[in-house]
Structure formats: C-alpha cells, structure tokens
ZAMARGU-4260 file (C-alpha; in steps of 0.2 Angstrom, whole numbers, plus 5000, padded with zeros to 4 digits):
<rodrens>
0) 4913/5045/4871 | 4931/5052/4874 | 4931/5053/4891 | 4948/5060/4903 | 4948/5052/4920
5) 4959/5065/4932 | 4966/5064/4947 | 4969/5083/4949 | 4980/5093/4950 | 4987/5099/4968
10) 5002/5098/4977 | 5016/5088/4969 | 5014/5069/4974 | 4998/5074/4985 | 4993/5056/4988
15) 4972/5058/4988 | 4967/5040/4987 | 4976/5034/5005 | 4966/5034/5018 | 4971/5048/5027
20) 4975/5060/5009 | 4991/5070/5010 | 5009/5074/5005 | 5016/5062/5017 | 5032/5060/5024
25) 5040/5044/5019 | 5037/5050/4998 | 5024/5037/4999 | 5011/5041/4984 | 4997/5030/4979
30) 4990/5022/4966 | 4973/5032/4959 | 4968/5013/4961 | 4949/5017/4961 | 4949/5030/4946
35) 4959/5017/4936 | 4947/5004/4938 | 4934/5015/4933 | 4944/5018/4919 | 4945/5000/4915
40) 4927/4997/4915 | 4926/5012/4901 | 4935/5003/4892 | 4926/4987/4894 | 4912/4998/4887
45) 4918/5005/4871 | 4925/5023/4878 | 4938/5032/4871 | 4947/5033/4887 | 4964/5045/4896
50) 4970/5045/4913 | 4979/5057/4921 | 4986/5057/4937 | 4993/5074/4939 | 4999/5076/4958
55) 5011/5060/4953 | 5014/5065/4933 | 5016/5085/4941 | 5005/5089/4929 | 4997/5108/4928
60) 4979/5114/4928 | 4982/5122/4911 | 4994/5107/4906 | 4978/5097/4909 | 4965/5110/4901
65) 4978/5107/4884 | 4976/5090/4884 | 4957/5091/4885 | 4960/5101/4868 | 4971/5090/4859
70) 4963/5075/4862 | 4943/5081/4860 | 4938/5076/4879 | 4921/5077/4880 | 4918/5071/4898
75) 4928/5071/4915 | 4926/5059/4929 | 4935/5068/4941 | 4944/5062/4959 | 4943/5072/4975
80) 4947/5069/4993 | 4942/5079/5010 | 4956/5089/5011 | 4958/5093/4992 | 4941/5097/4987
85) 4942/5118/4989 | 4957/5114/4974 | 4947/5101/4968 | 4932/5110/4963 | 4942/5125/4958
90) 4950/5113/4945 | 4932/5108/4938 | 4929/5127/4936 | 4943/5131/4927 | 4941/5113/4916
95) 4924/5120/4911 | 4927/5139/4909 | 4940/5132/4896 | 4927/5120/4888 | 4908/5127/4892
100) 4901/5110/4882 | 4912/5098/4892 | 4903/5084/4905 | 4908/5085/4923 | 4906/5068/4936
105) 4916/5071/4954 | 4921/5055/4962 | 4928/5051/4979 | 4927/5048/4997 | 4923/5069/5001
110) 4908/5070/4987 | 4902/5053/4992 | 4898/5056/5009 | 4893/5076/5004 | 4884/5075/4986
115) 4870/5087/4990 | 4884/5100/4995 | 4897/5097/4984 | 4885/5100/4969 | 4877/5117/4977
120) 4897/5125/4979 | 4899/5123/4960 | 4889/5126/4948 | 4901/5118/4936 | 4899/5101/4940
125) 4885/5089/4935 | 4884/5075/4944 | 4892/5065/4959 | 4895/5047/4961 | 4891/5038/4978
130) 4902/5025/4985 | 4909/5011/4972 | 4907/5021/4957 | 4912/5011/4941 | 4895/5006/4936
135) 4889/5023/4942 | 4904/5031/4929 | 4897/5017/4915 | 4881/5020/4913 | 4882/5042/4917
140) 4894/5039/4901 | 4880/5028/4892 | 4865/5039/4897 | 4878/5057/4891 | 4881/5048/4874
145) 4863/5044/4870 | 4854/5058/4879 | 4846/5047/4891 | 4836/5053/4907 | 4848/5051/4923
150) 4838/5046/4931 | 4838/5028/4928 | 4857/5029/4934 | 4858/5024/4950 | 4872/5028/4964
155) 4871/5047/4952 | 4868/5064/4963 | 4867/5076/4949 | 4858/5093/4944 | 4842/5096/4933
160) 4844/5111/4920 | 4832/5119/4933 | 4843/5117/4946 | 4836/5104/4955 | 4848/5090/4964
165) 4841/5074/4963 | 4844/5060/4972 | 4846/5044/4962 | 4842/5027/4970 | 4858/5020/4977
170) 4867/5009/4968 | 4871/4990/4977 | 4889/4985/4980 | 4896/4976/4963 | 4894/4957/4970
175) 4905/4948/4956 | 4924/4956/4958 | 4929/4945/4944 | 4920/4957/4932 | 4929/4972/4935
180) 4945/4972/4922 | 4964/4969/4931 | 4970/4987/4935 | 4987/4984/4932 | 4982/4983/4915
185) 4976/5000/4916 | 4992/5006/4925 | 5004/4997/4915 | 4993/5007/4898 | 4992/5026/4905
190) 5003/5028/4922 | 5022/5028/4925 | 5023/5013/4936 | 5040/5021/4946 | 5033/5038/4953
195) 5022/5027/4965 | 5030/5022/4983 | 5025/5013/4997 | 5039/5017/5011 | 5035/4998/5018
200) 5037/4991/5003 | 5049/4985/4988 | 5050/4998/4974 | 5042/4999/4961 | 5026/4992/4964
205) 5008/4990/4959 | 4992/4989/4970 | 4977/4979/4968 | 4962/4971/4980 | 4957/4953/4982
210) 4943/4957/4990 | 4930/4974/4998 | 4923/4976/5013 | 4927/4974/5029 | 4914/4967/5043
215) 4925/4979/5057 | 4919/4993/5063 | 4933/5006/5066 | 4926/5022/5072 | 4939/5033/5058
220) 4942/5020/5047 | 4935/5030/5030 | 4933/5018/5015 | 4922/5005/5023 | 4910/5016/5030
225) 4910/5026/5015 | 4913/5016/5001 | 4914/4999/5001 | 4904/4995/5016 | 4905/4984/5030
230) 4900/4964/5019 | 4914/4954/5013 | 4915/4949/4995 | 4929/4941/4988 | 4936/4940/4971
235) 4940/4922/4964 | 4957/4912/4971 | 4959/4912/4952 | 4955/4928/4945 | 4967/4935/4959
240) 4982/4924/4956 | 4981/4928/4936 | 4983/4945/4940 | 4999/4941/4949 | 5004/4931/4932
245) 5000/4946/4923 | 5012/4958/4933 | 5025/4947/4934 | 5022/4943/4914 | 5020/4960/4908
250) 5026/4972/4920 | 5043/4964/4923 | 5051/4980/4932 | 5039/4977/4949 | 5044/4971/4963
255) 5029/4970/4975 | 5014/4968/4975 | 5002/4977/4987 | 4985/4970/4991 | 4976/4986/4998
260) 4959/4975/5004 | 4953/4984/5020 | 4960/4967/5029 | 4968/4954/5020 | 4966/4938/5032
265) 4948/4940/5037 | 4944/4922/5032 | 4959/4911/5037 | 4952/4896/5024 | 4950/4908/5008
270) 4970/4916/5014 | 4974/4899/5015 | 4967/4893/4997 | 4975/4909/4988 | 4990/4907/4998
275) 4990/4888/4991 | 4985/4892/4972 | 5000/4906/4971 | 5012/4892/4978 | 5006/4878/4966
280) 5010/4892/4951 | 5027/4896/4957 | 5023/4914/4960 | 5040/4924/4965 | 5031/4942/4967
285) 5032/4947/4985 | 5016/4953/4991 | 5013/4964/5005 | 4996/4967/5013 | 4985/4975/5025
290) 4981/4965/5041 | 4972/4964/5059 | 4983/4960/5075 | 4970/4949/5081 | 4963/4939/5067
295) 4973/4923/5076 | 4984/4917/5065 | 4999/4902/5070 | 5016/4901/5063 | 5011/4885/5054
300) 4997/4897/5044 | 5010/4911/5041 | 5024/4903/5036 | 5011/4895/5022 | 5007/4912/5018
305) 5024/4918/5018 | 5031/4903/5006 | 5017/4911/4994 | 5025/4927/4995 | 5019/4935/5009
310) 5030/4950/5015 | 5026/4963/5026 | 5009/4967/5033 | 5002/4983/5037 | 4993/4982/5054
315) 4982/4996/5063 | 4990/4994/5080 | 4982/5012/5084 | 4984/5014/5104 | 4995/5007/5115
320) 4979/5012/5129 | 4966/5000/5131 | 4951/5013/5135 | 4954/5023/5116 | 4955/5005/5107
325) 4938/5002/5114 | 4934/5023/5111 | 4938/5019/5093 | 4926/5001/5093 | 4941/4992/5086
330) 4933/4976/5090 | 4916/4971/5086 | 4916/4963/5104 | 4922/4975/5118 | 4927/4961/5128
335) 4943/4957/5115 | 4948/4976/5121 | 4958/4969/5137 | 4968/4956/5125 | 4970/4967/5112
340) 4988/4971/5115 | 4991/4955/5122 | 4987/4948/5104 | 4996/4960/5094 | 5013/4956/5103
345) 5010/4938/5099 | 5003/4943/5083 | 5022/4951/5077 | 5033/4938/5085 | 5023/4926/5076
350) 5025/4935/5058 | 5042/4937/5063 | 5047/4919/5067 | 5037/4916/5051 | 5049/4928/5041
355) 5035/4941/5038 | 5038/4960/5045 | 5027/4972/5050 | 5024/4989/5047 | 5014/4996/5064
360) 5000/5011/5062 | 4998/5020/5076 | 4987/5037/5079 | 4982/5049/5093 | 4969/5057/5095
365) 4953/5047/5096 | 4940/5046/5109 | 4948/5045/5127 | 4965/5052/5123 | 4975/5059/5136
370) 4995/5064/5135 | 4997/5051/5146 | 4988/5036/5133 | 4998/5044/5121 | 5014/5041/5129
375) 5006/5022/5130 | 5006/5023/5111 | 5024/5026/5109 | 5029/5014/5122 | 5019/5001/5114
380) 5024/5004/5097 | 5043/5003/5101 | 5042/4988/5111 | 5033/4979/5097 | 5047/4984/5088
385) 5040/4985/5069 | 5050/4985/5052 | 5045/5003/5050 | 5029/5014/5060 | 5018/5028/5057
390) 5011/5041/5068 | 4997/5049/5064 | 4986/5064/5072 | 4966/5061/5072 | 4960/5063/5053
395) 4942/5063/5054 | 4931/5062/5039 | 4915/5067/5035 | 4905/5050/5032 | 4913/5041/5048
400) 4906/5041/5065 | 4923/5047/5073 | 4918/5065/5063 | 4903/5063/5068 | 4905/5061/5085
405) 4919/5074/5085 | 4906/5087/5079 | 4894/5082/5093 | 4905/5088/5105 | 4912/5101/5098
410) 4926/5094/5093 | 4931/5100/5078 | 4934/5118/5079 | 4940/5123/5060 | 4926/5123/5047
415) 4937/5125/5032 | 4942/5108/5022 | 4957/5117/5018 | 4963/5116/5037 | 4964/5097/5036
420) 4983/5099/5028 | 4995/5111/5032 | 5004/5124/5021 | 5014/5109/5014 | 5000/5097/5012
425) 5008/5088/5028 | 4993/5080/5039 | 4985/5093/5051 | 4972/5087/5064 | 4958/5098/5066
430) 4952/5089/5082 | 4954/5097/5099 | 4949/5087/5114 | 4947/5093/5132 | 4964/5091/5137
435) 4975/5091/5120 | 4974/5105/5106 | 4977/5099/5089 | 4995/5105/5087 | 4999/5095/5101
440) 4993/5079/5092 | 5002/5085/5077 | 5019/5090/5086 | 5017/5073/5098 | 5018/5062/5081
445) 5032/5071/5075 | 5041/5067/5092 | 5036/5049/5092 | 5040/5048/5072 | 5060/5056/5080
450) 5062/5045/5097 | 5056/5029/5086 | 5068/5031/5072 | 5081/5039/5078 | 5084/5026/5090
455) 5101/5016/5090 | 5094/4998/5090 | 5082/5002/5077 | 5096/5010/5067 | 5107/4994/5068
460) 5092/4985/5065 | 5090/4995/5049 | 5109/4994/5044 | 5109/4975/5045 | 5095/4971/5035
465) 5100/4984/5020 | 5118/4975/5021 | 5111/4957/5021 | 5097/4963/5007 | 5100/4974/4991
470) 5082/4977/4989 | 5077/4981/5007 | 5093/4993/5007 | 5085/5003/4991 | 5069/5005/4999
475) 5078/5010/5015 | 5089/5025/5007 | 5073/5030/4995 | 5061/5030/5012 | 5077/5037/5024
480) 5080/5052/5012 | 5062/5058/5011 | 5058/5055/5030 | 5074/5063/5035 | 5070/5079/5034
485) 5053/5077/5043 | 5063/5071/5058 | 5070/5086/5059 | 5061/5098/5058 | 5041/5092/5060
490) 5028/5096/5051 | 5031/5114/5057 | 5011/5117/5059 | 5017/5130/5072 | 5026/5140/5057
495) 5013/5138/5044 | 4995/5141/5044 | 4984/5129/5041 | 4979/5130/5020 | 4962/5137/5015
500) 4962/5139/5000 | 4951/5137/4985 | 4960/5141/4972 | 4970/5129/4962 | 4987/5124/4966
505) 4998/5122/4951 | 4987/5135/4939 | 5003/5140/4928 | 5013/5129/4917
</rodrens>
C-alpha cells in the first residue's frame, strides 16, 4: 500500500514529539522519532512508504494534499500532540475533502490517551492507535490492503461504517527492540538531517533509544504513562552500538548522537556493558543522553561512560523545594525525597570531574508550589550551575496523573486544547493553583530563563568554553541567537491570547 506518514503541518518548527510539544525557545526541534520508526516497519513490510515532516520541512496543508496526488497516497498515519490536535484534525479534514477514498490512522500521545473522543470530533478519521503503535500501523495497513476485519488489530480504536467505535483489545509493549528497523535509516532516506536541533547538544544530530520504559513514576512525565509504560526493556549492547556504526558510516555530517530513553542509566551493569562494547569499537560519536540525579553513579563509572563518548546529560532536576519533589512522586520511595538535592549536587560535580556536562530541567508548577518554592527552584538551579537550563510552566496532559489530579481540584481552568500554546506556539500553562495563576508560572520561567543566563559568570563560563571548543561555540551562537530574543521579551502571554483555534495553520501555499 502507498502509505504517507505526516507529521502535520502547524506552526513552523512546532516541535510535537517532545515531551512538553511546542515551538520552543532555544530553536530546538525534534526528530518525528516515533512516526519514523513506524515508518521503518512499513517498509519492513512491503509498503510503498513517504514521510513527511512539515513543521520542520515548512511544508503547507495544500503543499501536503499535492503530494498525496502526485504520489497515489492511499492511506495516512497521521502524528498529533495535546496542544496541536484542534489543527491536527483539521489537517485530516481537509486531507480527506481533497481525497474522499483516502485511509485515515491518528497516532500520538493526545489520541492515545483520548481515542474514543478524538474519533467522535472528526468524522474524517478512521481509526486511532494506542500507545506504541508500529505493529498497531502494520497490521491496520495489512488488514486496509486485503479487506480484512479490524478487528483482529489489536492497540486499533476505530469506526464501523454504522458508526460504532470499537475498542480493540490492547496491544502488549513490543518486547524484542532488536526487531524494529534503525531509524537513522529512515532519517538519513526521507528527512533533512540539519533542520533538527537540540540546544544542549552538537549540531546536526540524530536521536535514537536503547531502551523503553522507565520503572519511575513522575506524576507529569507523559510518555511512560502514556506510551511506553512503566517495564524496562532493553535493546541489545550490540544492535545499539551498530547503529552508532551506521551513523558514523553513512551519515558522516552528524555530530551527536542523542539517546532519548526515558532514563538512560537505569541499570548501571547494562550502562556499563554498552559503554564497554562502544569503547572496544573505537566509537568517536559523542553521545548525549537523558539521565536521573539520583541513580548513584561514582566518577570511576562516569569517566568509563564518558571515554565511550558520553557527553552531556539531560537531567529532571524539577524543584529546588523538597515538598513538590515528593508532590510530583519523583521517587518511588518518599524517603529519597529529603536527599534528593543532596544527590543532585553530587550528582553534577561528579559528571563534571568526569568531563560530562549537564543540561538541568527545571519546572513550576506542580502540586505544593508556592512563589516562595519557586524561588527555591531558581536558587537551586544556579547553584548547581548546569551547562545550559530550562524553565518550564506546568504542562499537564491528559493520560498523566498530574492532569488528573489538576482536574480534581479544579485546577485547570481552560477547556480548550488550543490554550495549551500561546499565539506563537510558546508553552502556556493552563494550571491555576490557589496561590499562583498561570501567567504567573509562565512570566516566572521567563524571569528565571533571564536571571540564569544573563548572569556574568555564566557568560564567562560560556565565552571560555566556545573559545577553547569550535564545536561547542557553534552550538552556542545557533542556541544564543534563537534564545535571545525570548530573554527579552518573554513569552508575552500577557500580550497574546491564548490560541484556540481549529483551523489549520499554514492552509495556503
């Protein structure tokens, strides 16, 4: 089957696969990592198979309903987030008002956690897949091109002729990663590797897991209680190291690798036996990758991660206030609370004295926030004294507990998905508490983003390293010249309403 698999059109470089979707400030714009795997498999299968990612490749809605044309797309597997799915589903509309006979399949975080809705607001699309949705995507293909009943697809939400939304039986987690097809092959063959950015990282870069899952149980933290669940699998040591071989091979303009698993360094042994296998090989890709504060990890292990190209790690630091760390469950053992930031300053000098930086993550917002823990927050996020740090309001999804216990208590005071970005696209927090509206959230990350930034050591810090370093001083204008103008003048949610729209953005060529 000729299938098109679409990350849609929206604002330009709308980045809907992170975890909190947005136009962000630091130009950072994600790999439709998910979407290309899915790809990957279809190919695996015998499919006739285009990608598009429009928000990165600007393409239009009619620039996309042309190439449906030209190429004889018969089906559409189609990405989606919270905050784009009004646009998302106006895109589906217009995709099938252009081509009535055309197959329709929503995937993403949004229609996995809402499939019932999502498919009664459009009566253009078919079907919606839940959670990890490559097989789901393999066999709704299969079942399309030979008329099959689909039911027998399981993870499939979808729509009888009558009407009727039927619940499929849900689809297990895919167990053996090493099946699933490397998708830098699928970047390298359809996308243009230098319009993604990673304002921590080298540029360009590709993205790919070594494992799913993640047994943490984080109140906001979307993909693992939407998607890829809460059970640790792992791909092979080395399946994962030749897919570093192949980059390095055939994509010979990379210059870093990021591993986006939930947490990289869950099991120090398996860390430690990749780490090993990519040193035995002579791997010279840098690799940056998400991480835990407290996962316990000594100089002797990190400098051993480091030789095998470690370079950064991304690490959920979240609150410098001890009572909204244990608000968010960021430990499974609330008595790790107390020691949290204890271990997070160790945590940093040690990735520092083994010549790894840090990238902090910090947010507001969450259960238990006051003005005064969010002062906490900036405090501690300074004196940590990261490579680079972001500030985020509250993004709560639906799918995650923190949504819905922001919805119990009256929380969340805007219904419309649209709300969830401003005008821009910019993040917008649609969470009041008791003691702090959500332009207050929004207007104290931009202050933090400014007094941490802006700040004379941090801009010496920052001058040094891009004089001692070509490459980090490339990142470091690329990042500095997007962010810039953020610094300045916020996300202006006090000048521009919130969007709520459902009309397409980008419907004219």
């Amino acid at each position: 089957m000729r299938v098109l698999f679409l990350n849609p059109p929206f604002h330009p470089r709308f980045s809907r696969e992170q975890r909190s979707p947005a136009v962000t400030k630091s130009g950072t714009l994600y790999y439709p990592k998910w979407l290309s795997t899915a790809a990957g498999v279809a190919i695996q299968n015998g499919h006739d198979v285009d990608l598009v990612d429009a928000p990165a490749g600007n393409f239009t809605v009619k620039a996309v309903i042309d190439r449906i044309a030209a190429k004889n797309i018969e089906a559409v597997v189609c990405d989606t987030s919270t905050p784009s799915i009004l646009n998302d589903i106006s895109v589906i509309e217009a995709i099938k008002a252009a081509h009535p006979s055309i197959h329709t399949l929503m995937v993403g975080r949004h229609v996995s956690s809402l499939p019932r809705e999502t498919l009664a607001s459009c009566s253009s699309l078919e079907a919606v897949a839940i959670r990890e949705y490559e097989y789901t995507v393999r066999d709704w293909l299969a079942a399309k091109e030979c008329g099959a009943d689909l039911s027998t697809v399981d993870g499939l939400v979808w729509r009888k002729p009558t009407g009727e939304i039927i619940n499929n039986k849900q689809r297990e987690a895919i167990k053996n990663l090493d099946e699933l097809p490397f998708v830098s092959e699928v970047y390298k063959r359809f996308l243009h590797t230098p319009d993604y950015f990673y304002g921590h990282s080298l540029w360009p870069l590709v993205v790919f897991d070594t494992s799913r899952g993640c047994p943490y149980h984080c109140s906001f933290c979307v993909y693992p209680q939407t998607f890829s669940g809460h059970t640790m699998r792992y791909r092979s040591v080395s399946n994962v190291a030749d897919e570093f071989d192949y980059v390095a091979r055939e994509m010979p303009e990379i210059k870093t690798v990021m591993l986006e698993d939930d947490t990289f360094i869950v099991s120090k042994p398996r860390t430690l036996e990749l780490a090993n296998e990519l040193i035995r090989r002579g791997n010279k890709l840098p690799f940056d990758a998400n991480c835990r504060a407290d996962v316990g990890a000594d100089v002797e292990f990190l400098s051993v991660v480091h030789k095998a190209g470690a370079r950064l790690f991304c690490v959920g630091f979240e609150s410098g206030d001890v009572e909204v760390i244990n608000g968010m469950k960021k430990n499974n053992d609330d008595r790790r609370d107390a020691k949290y930031h204890e271990e997070a300053h160790k945590f940093v000098r040690r990735c520092q004295d083994a010549g790894i930086m840090v990238h902090g993550c910090f947010m507001v917002g969450n259960l238990n926030e006051t003005p005064a823990s969010m002062e906490k927050t900036l405090k501690f996020a300074k004196s940590l004294r990261p490579d680079t740090a972001q500030f985020f309001p509250i993004m709560v999804y639906p799918g995650t507990v923190a949504y819905q216990e922001a919805k119990k208590r009256e929380y969340i005071q805007i219904e419309d998905w649209g709300a969830w970005l401003t005008k821009d696209g910019l993040h917008n927090s649609v969470v009041t508490l008791p003691n702090i509206t959500h332009e207050q959230l929004v207007s104290f990350c931009d202050r933090a983003r400014r007094s941490f930034y802006l700040a004379p050591s941090y801009l010496g810090y920052k001058l040094k390293q891009s004089l001692k370093d070509p490459r980090e001083l490339q990142r470091n204008v690329k990042g500095f010249l997007t962010l810039s103008k953020y610094l300045l003048k916020g996300s202006q949610h006090d000048k521009n309403a919130p969007q709520a729209t459902g009309k397409a953005q980008g419907a004219t060529a």
